[in-house]
Structure formats: C-alpha cells, structure tokens
C-alpha positions as CSV (number, residue, x, y, z in Angstrom):
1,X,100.3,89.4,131.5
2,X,103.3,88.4,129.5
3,X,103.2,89.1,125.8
4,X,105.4,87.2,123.2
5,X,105.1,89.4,120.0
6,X,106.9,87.5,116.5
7,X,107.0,88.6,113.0
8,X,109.6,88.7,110.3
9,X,112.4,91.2,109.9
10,X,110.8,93.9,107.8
11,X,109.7,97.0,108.5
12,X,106.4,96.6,107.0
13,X,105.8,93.5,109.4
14,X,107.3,94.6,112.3
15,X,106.3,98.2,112.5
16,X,102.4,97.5,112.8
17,X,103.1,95.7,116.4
18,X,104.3,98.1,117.8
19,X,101.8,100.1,119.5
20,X,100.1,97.4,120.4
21,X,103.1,96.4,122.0
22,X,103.6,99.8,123.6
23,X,100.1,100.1,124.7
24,X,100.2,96.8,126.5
25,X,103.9,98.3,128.6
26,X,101.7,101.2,129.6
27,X,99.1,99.3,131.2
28,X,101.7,97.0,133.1
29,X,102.2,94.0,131.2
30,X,105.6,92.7,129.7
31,X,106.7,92.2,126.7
32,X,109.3,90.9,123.8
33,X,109.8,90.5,120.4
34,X,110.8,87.4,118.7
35,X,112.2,87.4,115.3
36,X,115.6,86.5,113.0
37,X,118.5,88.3,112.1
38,X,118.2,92.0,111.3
39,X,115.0,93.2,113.0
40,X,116.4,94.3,116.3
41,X,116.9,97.6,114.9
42,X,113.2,97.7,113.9
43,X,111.6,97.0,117.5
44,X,112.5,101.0,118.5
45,X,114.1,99.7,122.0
46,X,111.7,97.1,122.8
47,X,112.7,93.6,124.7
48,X,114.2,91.9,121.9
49,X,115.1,88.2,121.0
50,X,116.4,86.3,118.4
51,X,116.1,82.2,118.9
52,X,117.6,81.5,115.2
53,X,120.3,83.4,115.1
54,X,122.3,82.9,111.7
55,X,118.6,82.4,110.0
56,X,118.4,85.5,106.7
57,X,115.0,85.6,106.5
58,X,115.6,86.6,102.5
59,X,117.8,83.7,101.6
60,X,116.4,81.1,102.9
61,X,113.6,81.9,101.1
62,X,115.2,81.2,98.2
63,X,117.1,78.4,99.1
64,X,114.9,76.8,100.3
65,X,112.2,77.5,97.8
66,X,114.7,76.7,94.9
67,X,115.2,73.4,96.5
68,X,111.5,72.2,97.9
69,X,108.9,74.0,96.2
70,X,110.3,75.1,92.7
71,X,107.0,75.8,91.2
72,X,105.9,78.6,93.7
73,X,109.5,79.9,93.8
74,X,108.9,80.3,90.1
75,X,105.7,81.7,90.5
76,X,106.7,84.7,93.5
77,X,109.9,85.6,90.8
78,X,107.7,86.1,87.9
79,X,104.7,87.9,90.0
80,X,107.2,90.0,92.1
81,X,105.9,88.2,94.9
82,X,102.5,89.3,94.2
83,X,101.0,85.8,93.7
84,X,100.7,85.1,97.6
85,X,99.8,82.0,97.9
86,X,103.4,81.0,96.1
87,X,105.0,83.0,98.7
88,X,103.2,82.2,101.8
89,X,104.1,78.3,100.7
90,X,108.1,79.8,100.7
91,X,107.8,81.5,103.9
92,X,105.9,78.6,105.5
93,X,109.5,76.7,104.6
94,X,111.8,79.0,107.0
95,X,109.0,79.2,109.6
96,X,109.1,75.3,110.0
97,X,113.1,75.3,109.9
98,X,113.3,78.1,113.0
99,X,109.5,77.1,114.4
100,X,111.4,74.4,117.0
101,X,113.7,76.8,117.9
102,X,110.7,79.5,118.3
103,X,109.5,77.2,120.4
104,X,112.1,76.4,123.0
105,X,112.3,80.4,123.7
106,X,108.9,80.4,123.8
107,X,108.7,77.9,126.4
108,X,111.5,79.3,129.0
109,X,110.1,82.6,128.4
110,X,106.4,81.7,129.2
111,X,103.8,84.4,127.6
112,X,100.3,84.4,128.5
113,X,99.3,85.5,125.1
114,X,101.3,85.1,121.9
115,X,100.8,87.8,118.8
116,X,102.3,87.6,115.6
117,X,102.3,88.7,111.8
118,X,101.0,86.5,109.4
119,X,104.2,85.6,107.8
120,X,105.5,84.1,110.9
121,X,102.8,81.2,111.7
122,X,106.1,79.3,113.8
123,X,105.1,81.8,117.0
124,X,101.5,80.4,116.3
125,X,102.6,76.6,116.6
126,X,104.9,77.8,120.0
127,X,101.0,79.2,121.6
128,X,99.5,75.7,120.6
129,X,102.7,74.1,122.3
130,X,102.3,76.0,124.9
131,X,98.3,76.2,125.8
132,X,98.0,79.9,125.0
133,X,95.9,82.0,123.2
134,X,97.5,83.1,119.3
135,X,96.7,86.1,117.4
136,X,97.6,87.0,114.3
137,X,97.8,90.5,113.4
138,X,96.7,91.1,110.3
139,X,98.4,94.0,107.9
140,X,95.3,95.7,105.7
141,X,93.8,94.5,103.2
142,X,95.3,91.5,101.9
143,X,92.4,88.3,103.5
144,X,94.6,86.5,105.2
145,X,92.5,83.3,106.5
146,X,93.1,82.0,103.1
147,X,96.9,82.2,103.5
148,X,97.0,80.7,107.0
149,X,95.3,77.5,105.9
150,X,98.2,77.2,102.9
151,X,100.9,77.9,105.8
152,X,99.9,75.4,107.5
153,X,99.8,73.1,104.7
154,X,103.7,73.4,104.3
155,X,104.6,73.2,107.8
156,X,105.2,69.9,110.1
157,X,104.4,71.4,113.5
158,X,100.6,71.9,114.1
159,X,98.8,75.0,114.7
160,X,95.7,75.3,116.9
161,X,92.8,78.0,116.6
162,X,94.1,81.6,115.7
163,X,92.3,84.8,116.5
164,X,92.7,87.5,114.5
165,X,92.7,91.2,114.5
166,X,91.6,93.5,111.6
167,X,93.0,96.9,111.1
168,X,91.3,97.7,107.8
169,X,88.5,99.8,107.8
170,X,85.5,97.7,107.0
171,X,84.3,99.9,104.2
172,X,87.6,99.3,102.1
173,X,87.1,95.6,102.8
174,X,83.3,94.5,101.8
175,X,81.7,96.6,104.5
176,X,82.6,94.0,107.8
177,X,85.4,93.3,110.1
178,X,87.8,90.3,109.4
179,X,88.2,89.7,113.1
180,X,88.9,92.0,116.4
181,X,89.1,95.7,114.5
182,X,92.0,97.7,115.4
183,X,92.7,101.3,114.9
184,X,96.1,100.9,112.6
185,X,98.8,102.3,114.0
186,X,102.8,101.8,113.4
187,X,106.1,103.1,114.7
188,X,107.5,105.5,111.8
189,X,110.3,106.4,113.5
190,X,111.5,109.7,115.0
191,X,112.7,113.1,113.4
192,X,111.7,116.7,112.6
193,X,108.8,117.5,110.1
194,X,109.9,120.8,108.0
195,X,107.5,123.7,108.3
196,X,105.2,123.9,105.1
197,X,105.6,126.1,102.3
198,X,102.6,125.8,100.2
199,X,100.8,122.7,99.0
200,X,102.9,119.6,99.7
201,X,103.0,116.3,98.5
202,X,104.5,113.3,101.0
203,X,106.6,110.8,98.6
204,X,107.9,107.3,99.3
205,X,108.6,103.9,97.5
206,X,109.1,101.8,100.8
207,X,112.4,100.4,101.5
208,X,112.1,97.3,99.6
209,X,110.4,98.4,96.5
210,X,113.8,100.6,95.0
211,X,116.0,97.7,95.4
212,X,114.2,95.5,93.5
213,X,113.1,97.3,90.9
214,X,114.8,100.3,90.4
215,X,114.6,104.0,90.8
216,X,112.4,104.4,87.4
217,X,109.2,104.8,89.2
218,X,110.6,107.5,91.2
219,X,112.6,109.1,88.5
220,X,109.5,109.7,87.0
221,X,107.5,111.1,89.9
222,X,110.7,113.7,90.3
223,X,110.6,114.8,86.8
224,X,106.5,115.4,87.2
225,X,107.2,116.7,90.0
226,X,109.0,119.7,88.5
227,X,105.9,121.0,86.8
228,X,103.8,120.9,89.7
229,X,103.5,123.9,92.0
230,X,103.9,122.2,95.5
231,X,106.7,121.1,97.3
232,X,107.5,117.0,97.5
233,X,109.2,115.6,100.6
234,X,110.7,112.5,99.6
235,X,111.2,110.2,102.7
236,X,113.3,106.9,101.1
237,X,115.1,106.4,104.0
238,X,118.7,105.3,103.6
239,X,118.4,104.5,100.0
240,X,121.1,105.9,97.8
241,X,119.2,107.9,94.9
242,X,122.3,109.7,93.2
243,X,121.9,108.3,90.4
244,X,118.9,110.8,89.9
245,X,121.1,113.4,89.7
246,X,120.3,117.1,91.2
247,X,116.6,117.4,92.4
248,X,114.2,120.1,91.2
249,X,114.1,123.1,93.9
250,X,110.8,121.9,94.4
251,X,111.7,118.3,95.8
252,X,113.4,117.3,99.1
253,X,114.7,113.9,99.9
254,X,114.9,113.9,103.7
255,X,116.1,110.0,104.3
256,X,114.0,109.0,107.1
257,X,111.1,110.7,108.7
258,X,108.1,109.7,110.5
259,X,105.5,109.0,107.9
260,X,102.9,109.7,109.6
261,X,103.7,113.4,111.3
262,X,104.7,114.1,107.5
263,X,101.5,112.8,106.1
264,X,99.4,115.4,108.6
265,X,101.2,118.1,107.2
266,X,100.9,116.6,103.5
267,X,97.7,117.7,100.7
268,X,98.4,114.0,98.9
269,X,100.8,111.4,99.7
270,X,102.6,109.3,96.4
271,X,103.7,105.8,97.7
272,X,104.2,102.2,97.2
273,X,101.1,100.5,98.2
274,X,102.1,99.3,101.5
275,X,99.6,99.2,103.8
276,X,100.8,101.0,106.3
277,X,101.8,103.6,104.2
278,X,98.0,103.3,102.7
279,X,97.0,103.2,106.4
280,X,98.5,106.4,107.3
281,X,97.3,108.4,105.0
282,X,93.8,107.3,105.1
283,X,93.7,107.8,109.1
284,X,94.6,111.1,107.8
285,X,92.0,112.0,105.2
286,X,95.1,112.8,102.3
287,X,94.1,111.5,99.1
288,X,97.1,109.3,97.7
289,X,98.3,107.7,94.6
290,X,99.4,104.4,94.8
291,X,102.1,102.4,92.5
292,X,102.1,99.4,93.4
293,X,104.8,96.6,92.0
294,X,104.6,93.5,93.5
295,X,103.9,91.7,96.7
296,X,100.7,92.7,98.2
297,X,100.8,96.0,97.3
298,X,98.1,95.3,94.4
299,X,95.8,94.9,97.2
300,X,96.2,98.0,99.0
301,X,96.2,100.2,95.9
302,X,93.0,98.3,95.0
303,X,91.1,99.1,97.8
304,X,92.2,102.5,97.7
305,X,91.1,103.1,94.6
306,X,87.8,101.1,94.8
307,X,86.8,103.3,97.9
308,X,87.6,106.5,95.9
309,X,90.3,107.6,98.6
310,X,92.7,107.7,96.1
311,X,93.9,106.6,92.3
312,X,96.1,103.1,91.6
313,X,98.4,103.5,88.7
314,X,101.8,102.3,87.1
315,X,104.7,104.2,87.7
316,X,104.4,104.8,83.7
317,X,101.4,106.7,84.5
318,X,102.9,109.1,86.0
319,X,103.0,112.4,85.1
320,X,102.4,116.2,86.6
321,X,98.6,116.1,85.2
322,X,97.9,113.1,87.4
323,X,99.3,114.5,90.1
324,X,97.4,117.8,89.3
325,X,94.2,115.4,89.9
326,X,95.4,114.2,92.9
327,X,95.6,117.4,94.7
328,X,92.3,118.6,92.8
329,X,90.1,116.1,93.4
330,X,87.5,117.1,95.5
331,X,85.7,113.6,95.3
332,X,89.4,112.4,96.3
333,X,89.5,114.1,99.5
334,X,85.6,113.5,100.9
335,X,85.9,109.9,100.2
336,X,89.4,110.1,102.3
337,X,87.8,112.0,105.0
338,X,85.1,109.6,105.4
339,X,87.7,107.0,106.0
340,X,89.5,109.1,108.4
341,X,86.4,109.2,110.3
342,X,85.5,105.7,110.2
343,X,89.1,104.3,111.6
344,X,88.4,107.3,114.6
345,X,86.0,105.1,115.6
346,X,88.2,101.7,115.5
347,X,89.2,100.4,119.0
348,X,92.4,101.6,119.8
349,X,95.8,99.5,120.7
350,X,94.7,100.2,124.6
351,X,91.2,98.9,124.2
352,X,92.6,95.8,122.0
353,X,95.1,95.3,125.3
354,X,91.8,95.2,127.5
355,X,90.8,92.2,125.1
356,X,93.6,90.1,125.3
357,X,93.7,90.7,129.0
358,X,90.6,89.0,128.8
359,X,91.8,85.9,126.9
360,X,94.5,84.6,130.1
C-alpha cells in the first residue's frame, strides 16, 4: 500500500502524522509527505515532497485573503485566528492555488490511500481525482466536519466523501467518537530529558504563539515561577527569550526537547493550548494549565478544563498561587488519570494501519 500523507507546514499539523506514518513503514507500506515550503524539516527524515515550491504558506494567506475575502481576513486578525471559520475560508484560498499542482504529483506518484490535516483539503480533491480513499486527520478537539463543508465552499476543485479519524478522547468531546479513534501520538523530536530534582513543572508557549504575541505570557509564568518550590523546564525551542533577562535558579530553558519524554517526568505541564501539547499531557495523566491566545487553542483549553484535567486561564492570571493549585490539586490529577486511561484504550497508529489496509 502506498500512502500519500499532506498537511501544511507547521509543526502542530505536521507532527500528529507522523506515527501514523511510521507505523504504516513498519508494517511494509510506503510512504511520503506532501506539503509547501518549509516543512521538510518537520517530517523527521520521512520521503518528502514539495509540488508548489515558492508557495509561503503564511503569506499567501494574507495576500490572498487581503485581496478575495477581506471580511474573514478581518475577522482571523482581530480574533488571532481564533474565529475558524474566517480562517479555514483563507486557507481554503492557498489550497485551491497549489490543489492542481497537488494533484499532478499525486497522480505520477499513485497512493492507494491519501491522508491529510484538515487545513490542507487540496490532497482531498487529488484522492477524488484519483479514485482513492481520503482521510482527514483530525487534530483534538476543534469539530472539524463543520470546517470541511466551509473549505469546500471556497475552493473550485471538488471533493468527494472524506473519512475521518478522531484522536480526542470521547469523554473531552460529548462522550462519542468523531470518526475512526486514534490513540494521539506525535513526533516531538529527539534530545536528553534532565534527571529530576524535586517537583517539576514542563513549560512551553508553542512556536508560534511568542512571535505573535509576545513573551508577556511567559514573562509572567517565570516571575511566578520564582516563588514556587519546583523546578520549571522551559522547552521554547529556538525562540530567542533574552529579553527576559537572567532566569530564576529554579527555571531552565532547554530550546528543544521532546515534549512528551519531558511531560512523563513532569508533576504539571504550563502550555499554549495546542492540542498536541494538551494531548501529551493528558495521555500522561499531568494536570496542566492552559493559556490559550488565539487560533484554536480556546478549544483545547476548554475541554481541558470542562473535563477537570486541568485549569484554562489568561496569561494575566498567572501567578505562583495558581500554580500552587495546579500541582495541589488532587481533583486535578484523578480526572487526568482517568483520561490517561481512557486514550490507553484508543486503537493505536498500527491498528489504524490495519484499517486503511482495509480501505484499497
């Protein structure tokens, strides 16, 4: 079985494939990622193409949403992106610009089964070109059926039937599956974990969040941070955070790590709201705080905190008593755990495989 895998170039998008794309290498079958400009550094060594090139994701975003659709490009600036259906209309714009393109690769490269991440609905129209099965999939918590349907709406190449696969744990998300479930997994990169040295606390913002916004958030979460007993292990990758001056003795900024060997040796976890990041930590049973900013990070913190893994809050919020409650909270931690337990039980990326095997 050949499997075309596409998504945007983020991490957040592109990371979540992959062990479904390992998974299916294990068992035998080929495959390659598909995507623009910048992601081949975020495929970790996979088969890797790019039928646009010369395409920035970001920028023609905002070209083309300045230029077409001026209302939702008004609408994702003054939500922070967090009003989706403006910004699945903008990202529906690129996708029709590279989907022909998507297409001829798709074609000479002949997959049996075609998956993608719901921003990139251009490698669904290549599988209805082409015959084969699509299937989207999904991130968290964010219901995406809703945001297909406006895709398509803004795109002039047509899309056939879509299966989907659902890596949120059904209790976060109304107590059923969206589609296939999937245990969540992602590729977090490689690197060493330090030992512990009492209670820690696993920080990040994302990589997308800090250059948007700002360090404030994490400005404050450093200077609560000094009146907390515990260590904190920032992981902010390759983000330049001088600006914050020296660090308490109690706070590390490590630059990449990967999140989720971090988050096993972790007591709480202070993050972003991506849902990954949410993902990891919940497979984990670590209660977590979530800031969330913009995008659909509102959805994950909500969740989160609906489900009583965790607390949602502003980055104004924070302070050292918060996180005191955070790493107190024995209601916290029983309500992560009983997550923990329930994505166990979640077909894994190797079952999944067996699934799409049988759709060829």
């Amino acid at each position: 079985m050949r499997v075309l895998f596409g998504g945007v170039p983020a991490a957040g998008h592109l990371f979540p494939l992959i062990p479904l794309a390992r998974a299916a290498r294990a068992l035998g079958h080929e495959v390659v990622f598909a995507s623009l400009d910048g992601a081949e550094s975020l495929v970790a060594g996979l088969p890797f193409a790019c039928p646009a090139p010369g395409v920035d994701w970001r920028s023609t975003i905002r070209s083309l949403g300045a230029s077409r659709l001026p209302a939702e490009m008004e609408r994702t600036v003054s939500t922070n992106s967090a009003d989706r259906e403006a910004f699945v209309a903008l990202a529906a714009l690129v996708n029709d610009q590279v989907a022909e393109s998507f297409a001829a690769f798709a074609s000479s490269w002949r997959p049996d089964v075609v998956v993608y991440e719901y921003l990139f609905p251009a490698a669904a129209a290549a599988a209805t070109l082409l015959g084969v099965p699509a299937v989207r999939h999904d991130l968290g918590f964010t219901e995406i059926a809703p945001l297909h349907a406006v895709m398509a709406k803004h795109m002039s190449v047509p899309m056939g039937e879509v299966l989907s696969l659902d890596v949120a744990p059904p209790s976060m998300v109304g107590g059923f599956s969206r589609g296939w479930p999937l245990r969540a997994g992602a590729y977090t990169g490689t690197g060493v974990v330090p030992p512990r040295t009492g209670p820690r606390v696993a920080v990040t913002l994302g990589t997308v969040p800090p250059k948007v916004g700002g360090l404030s958030t994490l400005d404050r979460v450093v200077a609560a941070a000094s009146s907390v007993e515990a260590e904190f292990v920032l992981v902010m990758g390759d983000l330049d955070i001088s600006s914050l001056g020296g660090l308490p003795s109690n706070v590390t900024a490590c630059g990449w790590m990967p999140w989720d060997a971090l988050v096993r040796t972790s007591d709480a976890v202070i993050h972003h709201g991506g849902a990954g990041t949410a993902l990891a930590a919940l497979a984990c049973g670590v209660p977590q705080l979530v800031l969330p900013d913009g995008s659909d990070r509102f959805a994950a913190a909500e969740a989160v905190d609906r489900r009583g893994a965790g607390i949602s809050a502003s980055g104004a919020d924070v302070d050292a008593s918060l996180i005191l409650r955070l790493l107190a909270d024995a209601g916290l931690r029983e309500a992560a755990g009983e997550v923990a337990v329930e994505i166990a039980g979640m077909p894994d990326a190797a079952a999944v495989v067996g699934r799409l095997e049988g759709l060829v």
